[in-house]
C-alpha positions as CSV (number, residue, x, y, z in Angstrom):
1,X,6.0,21.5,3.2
2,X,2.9,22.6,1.2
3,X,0.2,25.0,2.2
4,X,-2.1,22.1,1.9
5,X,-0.5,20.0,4.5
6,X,-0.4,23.2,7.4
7,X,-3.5,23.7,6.5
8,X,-4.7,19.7,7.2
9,X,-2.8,19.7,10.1
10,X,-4.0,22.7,11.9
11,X,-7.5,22.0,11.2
12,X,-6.8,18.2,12.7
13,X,-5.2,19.3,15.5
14,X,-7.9,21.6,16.6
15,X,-10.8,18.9,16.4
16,X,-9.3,16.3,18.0
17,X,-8.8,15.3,21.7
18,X,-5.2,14.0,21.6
19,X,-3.7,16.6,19.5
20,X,0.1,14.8,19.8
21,X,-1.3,12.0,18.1
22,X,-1.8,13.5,15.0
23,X,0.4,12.8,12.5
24,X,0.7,14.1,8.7
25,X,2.8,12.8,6.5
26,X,2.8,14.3,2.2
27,X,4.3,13.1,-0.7
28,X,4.3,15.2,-3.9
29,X,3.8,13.4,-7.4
30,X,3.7,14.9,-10.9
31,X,2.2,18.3,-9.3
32,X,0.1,16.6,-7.1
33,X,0.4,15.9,-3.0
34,X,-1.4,13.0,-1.1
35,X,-1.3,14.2,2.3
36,X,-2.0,11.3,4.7
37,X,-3.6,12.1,8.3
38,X,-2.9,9.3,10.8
39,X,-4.5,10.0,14.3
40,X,-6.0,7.7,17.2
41,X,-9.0,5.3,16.3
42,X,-11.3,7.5,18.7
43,X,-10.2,10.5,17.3
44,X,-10.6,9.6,13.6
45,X,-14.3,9.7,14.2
46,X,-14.3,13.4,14.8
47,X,-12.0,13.9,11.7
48,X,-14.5,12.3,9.3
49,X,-17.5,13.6,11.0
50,X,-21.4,12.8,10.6
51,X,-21.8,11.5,6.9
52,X,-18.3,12.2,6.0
53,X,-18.7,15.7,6.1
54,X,-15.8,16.9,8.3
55,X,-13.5,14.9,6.1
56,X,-15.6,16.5,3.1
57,X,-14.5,20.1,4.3
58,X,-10.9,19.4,5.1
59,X,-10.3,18.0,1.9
60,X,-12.0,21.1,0.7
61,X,-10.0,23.5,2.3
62,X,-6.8,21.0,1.2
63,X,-7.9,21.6,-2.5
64,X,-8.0,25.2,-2.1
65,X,-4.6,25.9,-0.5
66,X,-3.0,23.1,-3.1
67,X,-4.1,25.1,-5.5
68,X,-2.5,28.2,-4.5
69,X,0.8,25.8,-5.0
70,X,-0.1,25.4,-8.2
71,X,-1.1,21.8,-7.3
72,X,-4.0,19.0,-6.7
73,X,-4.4,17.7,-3.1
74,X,-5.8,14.6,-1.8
75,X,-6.5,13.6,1.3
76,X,-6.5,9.9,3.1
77,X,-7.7,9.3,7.0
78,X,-5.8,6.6,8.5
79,X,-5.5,5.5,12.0
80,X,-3.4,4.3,13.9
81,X,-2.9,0.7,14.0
């Protein structure tokens, strides 16, 4: 597990209202991790935020920790289906 995927994680389990629905899920390619964040459809909302500026932020915050890996991040919002 990478920083940038604890740090996704807890920050997505703090905003949402059905914490044991979030799920995260990484997959590290050529130096670089794709974390993907699957929560409930009513939750996802909050995750993104007004404008995309949650989502902004966490992605942020993924980039930052990645980088202490030695690493890019990116992250996806997905929910569940």
């Amino acid at each position: 597990m990478s920083r940038a995927r604890d740090v996704v994680e807890v920050i997505a389990k703090a905003l949402v209202d059905h914490p044991d629905s979030v799920q995260v899920d990484e997959r590290v390619e050529h130096g670089d991790v794709r974390i993907e964040l699957t929560t409930r459809s009513g939750d996802l909302g909050k995750l993104i935020g007004r404008r995309g500026r949650t989502a902004s932020a966490v992605r942020a915050l993924a980039e930052i920790a990645a980088e202490r890996d030695g690493m890019r991040a990116a992250v996806d919002f997905l929910d569940e289906e």
